[in-house]
MDAnalysis code that builds the backbone (N, CA, C; Angstrom):
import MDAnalysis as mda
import numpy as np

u = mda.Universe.empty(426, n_residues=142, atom_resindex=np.repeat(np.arange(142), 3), trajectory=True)
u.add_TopologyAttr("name", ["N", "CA", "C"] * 142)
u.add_TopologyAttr("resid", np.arange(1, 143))
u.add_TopologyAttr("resname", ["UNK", "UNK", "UNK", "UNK", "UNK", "UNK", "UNK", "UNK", "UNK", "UNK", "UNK", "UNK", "UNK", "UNK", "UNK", "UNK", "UNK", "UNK", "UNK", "UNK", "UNK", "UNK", "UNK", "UNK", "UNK", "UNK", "UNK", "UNK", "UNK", "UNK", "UNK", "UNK", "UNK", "UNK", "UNK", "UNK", "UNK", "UNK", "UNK", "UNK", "UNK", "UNK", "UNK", "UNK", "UNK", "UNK", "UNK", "UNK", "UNK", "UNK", "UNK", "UNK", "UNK", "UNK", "UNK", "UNK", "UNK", "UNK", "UNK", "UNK", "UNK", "UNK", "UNK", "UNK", "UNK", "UNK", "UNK", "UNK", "UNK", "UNK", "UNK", "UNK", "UNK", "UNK", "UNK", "UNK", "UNK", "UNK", "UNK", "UNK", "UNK", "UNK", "UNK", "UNK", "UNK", "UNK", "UNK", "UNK", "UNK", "UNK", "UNK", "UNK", "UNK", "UNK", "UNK", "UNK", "UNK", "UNK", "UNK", "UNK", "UNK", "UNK", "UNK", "UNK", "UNK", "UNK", "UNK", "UNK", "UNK", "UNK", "UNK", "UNK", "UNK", "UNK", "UNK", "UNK", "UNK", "UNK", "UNK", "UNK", "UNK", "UNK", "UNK", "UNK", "UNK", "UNK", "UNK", "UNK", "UNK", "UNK", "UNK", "UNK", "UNK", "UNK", "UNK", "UNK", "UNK", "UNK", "UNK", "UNK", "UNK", "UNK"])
u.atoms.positions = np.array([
    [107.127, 83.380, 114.296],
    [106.363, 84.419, 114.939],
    [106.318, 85.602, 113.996],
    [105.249, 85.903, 113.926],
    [104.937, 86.976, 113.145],
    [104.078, 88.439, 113.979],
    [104.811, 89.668, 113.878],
    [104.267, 90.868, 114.385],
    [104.453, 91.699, 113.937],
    [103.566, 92.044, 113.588],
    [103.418, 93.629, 112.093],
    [103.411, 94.757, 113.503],
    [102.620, 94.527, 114.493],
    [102.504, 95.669, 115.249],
    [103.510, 95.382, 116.689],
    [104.552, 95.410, 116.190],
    [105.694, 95.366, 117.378],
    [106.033, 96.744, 117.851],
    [106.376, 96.611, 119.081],
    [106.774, 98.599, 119.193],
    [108.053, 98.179, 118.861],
    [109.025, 99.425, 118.721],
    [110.175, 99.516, 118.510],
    [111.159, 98.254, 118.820],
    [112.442, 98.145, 118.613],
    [112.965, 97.199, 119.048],
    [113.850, 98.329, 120.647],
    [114.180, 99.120, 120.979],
    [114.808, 99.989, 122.666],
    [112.984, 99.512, 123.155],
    [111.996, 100.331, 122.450],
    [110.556, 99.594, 123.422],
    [110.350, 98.106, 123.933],
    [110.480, 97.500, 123.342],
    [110.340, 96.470, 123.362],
    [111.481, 95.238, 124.014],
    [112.309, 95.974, 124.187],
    [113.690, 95.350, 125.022],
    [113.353, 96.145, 126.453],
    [113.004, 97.221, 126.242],
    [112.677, 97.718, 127.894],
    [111.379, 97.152, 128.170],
    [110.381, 97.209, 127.716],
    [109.029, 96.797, 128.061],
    [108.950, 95.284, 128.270],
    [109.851, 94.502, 127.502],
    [109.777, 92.998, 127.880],
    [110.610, 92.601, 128.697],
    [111.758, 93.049, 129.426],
    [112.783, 92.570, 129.727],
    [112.007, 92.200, 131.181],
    [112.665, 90.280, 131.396],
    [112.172, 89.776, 131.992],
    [110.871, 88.964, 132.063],
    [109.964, 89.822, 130.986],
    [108.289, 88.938, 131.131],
    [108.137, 88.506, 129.680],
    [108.828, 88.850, 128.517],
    [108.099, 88.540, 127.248],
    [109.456, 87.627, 126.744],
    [109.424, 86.359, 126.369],
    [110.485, 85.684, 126.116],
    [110.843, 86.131, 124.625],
    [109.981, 86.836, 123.772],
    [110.707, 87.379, 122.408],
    [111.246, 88.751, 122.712],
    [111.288, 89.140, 123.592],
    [112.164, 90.495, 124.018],
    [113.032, 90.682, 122.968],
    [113.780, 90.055, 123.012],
    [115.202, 89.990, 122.481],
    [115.269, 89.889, 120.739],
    [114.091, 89.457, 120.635],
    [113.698, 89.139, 119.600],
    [113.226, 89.905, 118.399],
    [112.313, 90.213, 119.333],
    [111.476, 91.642, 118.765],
    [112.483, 93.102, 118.411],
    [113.104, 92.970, 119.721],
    [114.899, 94.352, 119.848],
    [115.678, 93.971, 118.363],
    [116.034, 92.322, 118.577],
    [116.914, 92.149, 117.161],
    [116.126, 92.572, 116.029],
    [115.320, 92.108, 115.847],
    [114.553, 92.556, 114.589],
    [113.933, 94.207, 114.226],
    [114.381, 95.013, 115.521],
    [113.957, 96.496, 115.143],
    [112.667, 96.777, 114.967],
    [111.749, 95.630, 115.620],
    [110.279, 96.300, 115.869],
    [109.760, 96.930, 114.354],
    [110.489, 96.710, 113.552],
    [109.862, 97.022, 112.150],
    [108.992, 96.438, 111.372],
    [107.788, 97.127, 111.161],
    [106.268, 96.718, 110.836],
    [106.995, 95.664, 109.364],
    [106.343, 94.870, 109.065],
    [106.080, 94.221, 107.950],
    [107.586, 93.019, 108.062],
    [108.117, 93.056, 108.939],
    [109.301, 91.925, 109.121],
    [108.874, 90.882, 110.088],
    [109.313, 89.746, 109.236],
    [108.548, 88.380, 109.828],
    [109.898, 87.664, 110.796],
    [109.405, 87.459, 112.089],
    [110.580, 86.504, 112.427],
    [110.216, 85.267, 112.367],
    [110.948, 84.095, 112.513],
    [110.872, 83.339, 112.207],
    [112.128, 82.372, 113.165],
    [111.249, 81.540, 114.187],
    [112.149, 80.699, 115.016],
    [112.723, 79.320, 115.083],
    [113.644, 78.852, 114.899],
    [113.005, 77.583, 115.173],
    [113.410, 76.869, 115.901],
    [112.386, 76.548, 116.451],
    [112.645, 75.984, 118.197],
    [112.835, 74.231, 118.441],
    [112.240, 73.875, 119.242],
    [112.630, 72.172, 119.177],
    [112.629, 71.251, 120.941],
    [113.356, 70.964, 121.081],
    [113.674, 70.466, 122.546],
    [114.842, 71.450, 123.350],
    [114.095, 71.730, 124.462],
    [115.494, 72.203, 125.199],
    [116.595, 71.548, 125.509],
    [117.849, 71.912, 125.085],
    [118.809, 71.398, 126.030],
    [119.451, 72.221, 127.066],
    [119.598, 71.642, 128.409],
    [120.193, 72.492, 129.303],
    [121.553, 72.693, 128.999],
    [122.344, 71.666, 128.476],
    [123.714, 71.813, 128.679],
    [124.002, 72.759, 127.522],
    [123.332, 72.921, 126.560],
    [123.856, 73.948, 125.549],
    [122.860, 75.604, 125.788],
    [122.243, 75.070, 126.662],
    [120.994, 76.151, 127.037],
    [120.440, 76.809, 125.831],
    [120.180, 76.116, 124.682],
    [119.417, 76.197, 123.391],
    [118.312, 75.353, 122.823],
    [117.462, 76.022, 122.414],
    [116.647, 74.666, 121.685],
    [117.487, 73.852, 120.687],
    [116.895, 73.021, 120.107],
    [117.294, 72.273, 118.790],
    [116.257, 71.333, 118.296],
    [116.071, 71.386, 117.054],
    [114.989, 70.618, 116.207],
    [115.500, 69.731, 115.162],
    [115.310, 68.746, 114.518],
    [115.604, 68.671, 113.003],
    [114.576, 69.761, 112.413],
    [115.780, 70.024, 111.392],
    [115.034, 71.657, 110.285],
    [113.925, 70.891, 109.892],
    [112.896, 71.750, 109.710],
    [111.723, 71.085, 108.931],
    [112.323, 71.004, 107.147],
    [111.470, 69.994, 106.555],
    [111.484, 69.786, 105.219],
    [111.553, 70.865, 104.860],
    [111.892, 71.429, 103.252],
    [111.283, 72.460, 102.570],
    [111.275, 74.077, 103.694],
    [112.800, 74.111, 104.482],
    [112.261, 75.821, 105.190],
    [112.543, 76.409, 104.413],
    [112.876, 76.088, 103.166],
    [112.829, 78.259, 102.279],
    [113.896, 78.427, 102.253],
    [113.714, 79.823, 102.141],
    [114.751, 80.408, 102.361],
    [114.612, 81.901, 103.199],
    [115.760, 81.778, 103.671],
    [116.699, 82.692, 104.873],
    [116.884, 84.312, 104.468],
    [116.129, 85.168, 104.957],
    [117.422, 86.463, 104.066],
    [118.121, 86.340, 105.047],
    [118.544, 86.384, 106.373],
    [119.467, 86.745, 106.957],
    [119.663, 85.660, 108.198],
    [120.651, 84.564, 108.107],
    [121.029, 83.585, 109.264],
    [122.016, 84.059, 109.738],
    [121.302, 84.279, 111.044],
    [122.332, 84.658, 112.392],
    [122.629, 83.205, 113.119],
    [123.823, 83.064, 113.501],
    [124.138, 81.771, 114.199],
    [125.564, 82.304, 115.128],
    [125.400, 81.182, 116.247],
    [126.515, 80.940, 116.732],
    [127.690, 79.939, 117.031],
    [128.236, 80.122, 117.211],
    [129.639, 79.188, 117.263],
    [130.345, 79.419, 118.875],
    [131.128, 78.140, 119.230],
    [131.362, 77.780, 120.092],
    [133.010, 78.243, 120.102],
    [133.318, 78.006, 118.529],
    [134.764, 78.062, 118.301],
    [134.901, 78.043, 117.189],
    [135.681, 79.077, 117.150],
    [136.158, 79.382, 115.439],
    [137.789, 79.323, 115.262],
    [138.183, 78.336, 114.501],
    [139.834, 77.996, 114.270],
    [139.884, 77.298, 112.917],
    [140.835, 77.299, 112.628],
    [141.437, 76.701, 111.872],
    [140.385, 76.245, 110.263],
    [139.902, 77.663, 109.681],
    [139.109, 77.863, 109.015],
    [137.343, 77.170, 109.182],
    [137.266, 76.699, 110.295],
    [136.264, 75.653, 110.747],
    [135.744, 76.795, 112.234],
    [133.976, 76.286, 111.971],
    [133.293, 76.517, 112.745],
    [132.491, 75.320, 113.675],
    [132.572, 75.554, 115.183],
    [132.315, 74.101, 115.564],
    [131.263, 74.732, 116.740],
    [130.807, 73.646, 117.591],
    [130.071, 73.966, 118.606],
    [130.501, 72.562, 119.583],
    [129.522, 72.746, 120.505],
    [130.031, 71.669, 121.564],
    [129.239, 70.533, 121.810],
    [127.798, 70.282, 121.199],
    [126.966, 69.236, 121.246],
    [126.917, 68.935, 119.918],
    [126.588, 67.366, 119.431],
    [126.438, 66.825, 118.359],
    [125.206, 66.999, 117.997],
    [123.997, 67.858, 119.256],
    [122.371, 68.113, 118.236],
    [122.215, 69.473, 117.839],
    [123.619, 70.214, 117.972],
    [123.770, 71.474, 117.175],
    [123.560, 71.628, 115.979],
    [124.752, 70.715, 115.320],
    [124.815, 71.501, 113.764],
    [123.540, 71.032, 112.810],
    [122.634, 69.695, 112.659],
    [121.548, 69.970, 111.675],
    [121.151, 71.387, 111.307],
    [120.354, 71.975, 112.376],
    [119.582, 73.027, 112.501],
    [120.621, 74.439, 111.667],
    [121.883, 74.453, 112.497],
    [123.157, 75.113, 111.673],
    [123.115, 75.079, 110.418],
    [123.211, 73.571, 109.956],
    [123.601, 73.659, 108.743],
    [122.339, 73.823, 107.863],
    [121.225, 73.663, 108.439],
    [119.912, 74.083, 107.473],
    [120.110, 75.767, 107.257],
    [120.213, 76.187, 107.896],
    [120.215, 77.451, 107.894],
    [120.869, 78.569, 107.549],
    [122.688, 77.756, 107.192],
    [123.706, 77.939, 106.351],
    [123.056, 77.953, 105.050],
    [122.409, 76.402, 105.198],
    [121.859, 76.264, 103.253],
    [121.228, 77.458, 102.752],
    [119.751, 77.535, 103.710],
    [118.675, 78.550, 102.643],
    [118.855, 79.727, 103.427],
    [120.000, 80.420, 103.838],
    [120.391, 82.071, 103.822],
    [120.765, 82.667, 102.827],
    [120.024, 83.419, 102.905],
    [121.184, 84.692, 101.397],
    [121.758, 84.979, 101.803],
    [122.110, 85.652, 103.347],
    [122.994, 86.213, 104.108],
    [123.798, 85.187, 105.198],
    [124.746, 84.852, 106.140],
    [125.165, 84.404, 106.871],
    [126.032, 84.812, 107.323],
    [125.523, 85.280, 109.321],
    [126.412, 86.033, 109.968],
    [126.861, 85.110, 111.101],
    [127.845, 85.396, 111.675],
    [128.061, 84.134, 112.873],
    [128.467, 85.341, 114.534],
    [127.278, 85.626, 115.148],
    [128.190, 86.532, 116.574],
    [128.905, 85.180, 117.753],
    [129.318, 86.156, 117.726],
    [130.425, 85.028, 118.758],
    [131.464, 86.360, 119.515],
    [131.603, 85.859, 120.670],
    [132.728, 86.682, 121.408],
    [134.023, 86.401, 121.055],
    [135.078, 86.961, 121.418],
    [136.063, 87.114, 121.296],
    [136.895, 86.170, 121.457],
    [136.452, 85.362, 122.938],
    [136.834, 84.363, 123.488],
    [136.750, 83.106, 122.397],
    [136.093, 82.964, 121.977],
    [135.571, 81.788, 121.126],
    [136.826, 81.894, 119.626],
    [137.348, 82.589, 119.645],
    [138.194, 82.439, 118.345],
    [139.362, 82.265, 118.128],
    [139.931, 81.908, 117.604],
    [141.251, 80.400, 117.782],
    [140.984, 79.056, 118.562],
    [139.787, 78.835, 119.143],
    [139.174, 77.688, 119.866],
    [138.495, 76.820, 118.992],
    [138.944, 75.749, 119.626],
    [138.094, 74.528, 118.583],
    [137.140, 73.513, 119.955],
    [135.737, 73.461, 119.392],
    [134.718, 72.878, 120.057],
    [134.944, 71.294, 119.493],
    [134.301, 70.561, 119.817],
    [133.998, 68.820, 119.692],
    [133.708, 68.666, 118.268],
    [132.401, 69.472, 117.722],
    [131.874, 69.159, 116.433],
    [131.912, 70.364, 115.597],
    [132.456, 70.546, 114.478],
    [132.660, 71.041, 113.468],
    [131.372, 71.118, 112.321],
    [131.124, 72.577, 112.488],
    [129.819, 72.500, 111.352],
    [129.800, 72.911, 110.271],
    [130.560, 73.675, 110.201],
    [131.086, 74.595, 108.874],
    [132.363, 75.253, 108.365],
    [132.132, 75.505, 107.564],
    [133.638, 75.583, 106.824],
    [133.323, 77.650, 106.942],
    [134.512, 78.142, 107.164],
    [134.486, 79.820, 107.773],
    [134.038, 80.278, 106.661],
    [134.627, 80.102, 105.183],
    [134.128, 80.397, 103.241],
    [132.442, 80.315, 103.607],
    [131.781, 79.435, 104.497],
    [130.064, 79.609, 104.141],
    [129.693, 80.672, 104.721],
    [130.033, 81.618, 105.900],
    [129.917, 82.588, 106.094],
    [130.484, 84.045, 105.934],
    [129.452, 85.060, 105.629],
    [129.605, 86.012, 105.332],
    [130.568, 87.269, 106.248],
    [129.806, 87.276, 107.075],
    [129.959, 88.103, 108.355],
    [130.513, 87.451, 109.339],
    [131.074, 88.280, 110.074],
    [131.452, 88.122, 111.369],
    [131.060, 89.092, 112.908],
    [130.249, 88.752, 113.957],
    [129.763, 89.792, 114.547],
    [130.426, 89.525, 115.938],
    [131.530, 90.412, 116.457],
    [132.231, 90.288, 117.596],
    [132.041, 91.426, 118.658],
    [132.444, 91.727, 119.960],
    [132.343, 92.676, 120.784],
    [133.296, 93.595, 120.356],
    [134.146, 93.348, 119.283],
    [134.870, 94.401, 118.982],
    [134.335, 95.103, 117.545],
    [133.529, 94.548, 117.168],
    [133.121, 94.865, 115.601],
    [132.200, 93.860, 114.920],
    [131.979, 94.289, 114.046],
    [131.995, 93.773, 112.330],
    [132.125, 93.507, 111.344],
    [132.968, 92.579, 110.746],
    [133.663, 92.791, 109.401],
    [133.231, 91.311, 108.489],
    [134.395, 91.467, 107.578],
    [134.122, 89.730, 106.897],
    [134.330, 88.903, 107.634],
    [134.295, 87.657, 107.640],
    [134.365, 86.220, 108.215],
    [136.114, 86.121, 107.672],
    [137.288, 86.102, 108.468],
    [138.516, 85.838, 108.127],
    [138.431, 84.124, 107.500],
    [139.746, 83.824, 106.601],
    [139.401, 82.781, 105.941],
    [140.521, 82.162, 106.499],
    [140.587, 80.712, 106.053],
    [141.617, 80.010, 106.774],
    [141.914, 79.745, 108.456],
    [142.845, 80.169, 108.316],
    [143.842, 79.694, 110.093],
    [143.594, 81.164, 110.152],
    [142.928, 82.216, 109.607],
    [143.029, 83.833, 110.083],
    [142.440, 84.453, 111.668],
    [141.713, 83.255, 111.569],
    [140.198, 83.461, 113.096],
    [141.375, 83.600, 113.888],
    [141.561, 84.823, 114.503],
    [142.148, 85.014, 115.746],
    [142.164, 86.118, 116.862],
    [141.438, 86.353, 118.131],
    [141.602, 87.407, 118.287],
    [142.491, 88.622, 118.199],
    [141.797, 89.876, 118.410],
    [142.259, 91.336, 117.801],
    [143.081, 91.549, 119.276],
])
């Protein structure tokens, strides 16, 4: 999805909330003219309440992959369905950047499937902060 003329991202989280399904979207991205988002969607699943696709051939590259995790332990990032991580790990590949938000709850927890190693990501985005991605057995809540 592409929108050069987005209002703000506070406009656009108030003005959509509820009727425009990129609400959230448009808010993350700061409504800033000339920034392309870029989704990628696929089949719903209810039980993970996410889409999922195989990555297309050839996506490029990423400046900035935001992802989430189910559970972060033991230097490993995992989730809880096995049609998670493709899409994950495409998106690990062609990022320059890689951030992972996840709550609090989710860390020292280990999910079913394991997608990544904690070293591929950069960031870490929690309800308590922001910092580096801890390495090793470090993932633990504050």
């Amino acid at each position: 999805m592409r929108d050069d003329d987005a209002p703000s991202g506070a406009d656009a989280a108030r003005r959509g909330a509820g009727r425009h399904p990129f609400a959230a979207c448009r808010a993350a991205a700061g409504g800033a003219r000339g920034v392309g988002l870029e989704l990628l969607g696929g089949t719903y699943h209810s039980q993970s309440a996410s889409f999922h696709a195989q990555p297309p051939p050839g996506l490029g590259r990423i400046d900035l992959a935001v992802l989430s995790a189910g559970g972060l332990a033991g230097g490993r990032l995992s989730c809880s369905y096995a049609h998670e991580p493709p899409v994950k790990r495409a998106a690990i590949a062609a990022g320059a950047r890689r951030v992972v938000l996840a709550d609090s709850a989710k860390l020292a927890q280990r999910r079913t499937v394991d997608f990544a190693a904690a070293s591929e990501i950069e960031l870490l985005v929690t309800e308590a902060g922001i910092g580096p991605m801890p390495a090793g057995d470090d993932i633990a809540p504050s």
